[in-house]
C-alpha positions as CSV (number, residue, x, y, z in Angstrom):
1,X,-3.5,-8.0,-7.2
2,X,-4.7,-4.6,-7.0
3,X,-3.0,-1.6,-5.7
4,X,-4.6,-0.4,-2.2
5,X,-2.3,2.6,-1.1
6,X,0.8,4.4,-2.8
7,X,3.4,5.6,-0.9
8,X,7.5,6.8,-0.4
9,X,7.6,6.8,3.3
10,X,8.9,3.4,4.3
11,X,7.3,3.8,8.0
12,X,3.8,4.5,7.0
13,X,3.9,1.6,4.4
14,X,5.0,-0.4,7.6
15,X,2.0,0.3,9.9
16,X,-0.5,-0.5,7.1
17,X,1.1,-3.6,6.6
18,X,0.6,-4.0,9.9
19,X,-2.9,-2.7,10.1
20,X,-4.2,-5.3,7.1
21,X,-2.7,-8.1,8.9
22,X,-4.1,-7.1,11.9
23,X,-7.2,-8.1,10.2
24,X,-6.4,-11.1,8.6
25,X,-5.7,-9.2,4.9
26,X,-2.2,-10.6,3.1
27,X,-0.4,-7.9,1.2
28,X,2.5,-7.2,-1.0
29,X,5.0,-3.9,-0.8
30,X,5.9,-3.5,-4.5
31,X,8.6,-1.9,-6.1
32,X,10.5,-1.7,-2.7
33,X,13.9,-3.2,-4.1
34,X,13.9,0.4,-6.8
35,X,16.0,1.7,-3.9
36,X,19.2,-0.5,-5.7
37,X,18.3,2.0,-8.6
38,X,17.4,5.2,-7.1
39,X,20.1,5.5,-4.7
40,X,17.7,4.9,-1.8
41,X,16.6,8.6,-2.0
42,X,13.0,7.5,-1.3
43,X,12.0,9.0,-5.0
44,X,9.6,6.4,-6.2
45,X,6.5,5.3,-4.4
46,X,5.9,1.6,-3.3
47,X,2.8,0.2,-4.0
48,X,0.8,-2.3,-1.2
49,X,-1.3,-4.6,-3.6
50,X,-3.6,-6.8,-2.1
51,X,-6.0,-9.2,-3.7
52,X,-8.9,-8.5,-5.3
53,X,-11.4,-10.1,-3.1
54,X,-9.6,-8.2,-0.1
55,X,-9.5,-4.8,-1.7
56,X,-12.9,-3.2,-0.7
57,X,-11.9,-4.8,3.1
58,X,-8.2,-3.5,3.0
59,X,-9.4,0.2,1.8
60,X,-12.1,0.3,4.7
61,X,-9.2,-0.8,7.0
62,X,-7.0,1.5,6.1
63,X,-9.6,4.6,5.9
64,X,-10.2,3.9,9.4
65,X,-6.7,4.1,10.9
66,X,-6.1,7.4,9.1
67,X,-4.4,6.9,5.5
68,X,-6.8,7.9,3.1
69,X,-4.8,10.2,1.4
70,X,-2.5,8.0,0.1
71,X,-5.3,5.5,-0.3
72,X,-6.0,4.5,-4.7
73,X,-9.6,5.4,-5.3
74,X,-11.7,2.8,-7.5
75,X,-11.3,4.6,-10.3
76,X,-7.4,5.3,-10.3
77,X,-5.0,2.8,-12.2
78,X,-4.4,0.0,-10.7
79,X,-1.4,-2.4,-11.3
C-alpha cells in the first residue's frame, strides 16, 4: 500500500474516498481509530493508502477534483 493523500479533516478524507471509488480505485483511511488516543482533537493526520498499481491512477484522480495539496508527491515517504 502506498500513501496517496494526508490529511486531519475527516470531510475531505471522505469525498476522496468517494472520488477513488467513483473510479473503481479501493482505498484505506489509516490511522483513523488515533482519535481513542488523541482525544478526537483532529491532531494527527489520516493517511488514504491505496495500492501500488492504483497509485499513479488515484493521484491523477484526486489532482483533478482539486486536492493536490494534500496530495504525497513520488518522492515523499510513503508508508
Amino acid at each position: 500500500m502506498r500513501e496517496v493523500l494526508r490529511s486531519n479533516d475527516a470531510v475531505l478524507l471522505s469525498y476522496a474516498v468517494s472520488v477513488l471509488q467513483a473510479q473503481g480505485i479501493g482505498s484505506l483511511v489509516a490511522d483513523q481509530h488515533i482519535s481513542v488516543i488523541e482525544g478526537s482533537i483532529g491532531a494527527f493526520p489520516r493517511r488514504l493508502m491505496v495500492t501500488a498499481q492504483d497509485w499513479p491512477a488515484a493521484r491523477q484522480a484526486l489532482e483533478e477534483v482539486g486536492l493536490k495539496p494534500w496530495l504525497i508527491g513520488d518522492g515523499d515517504v510513503h508508508a
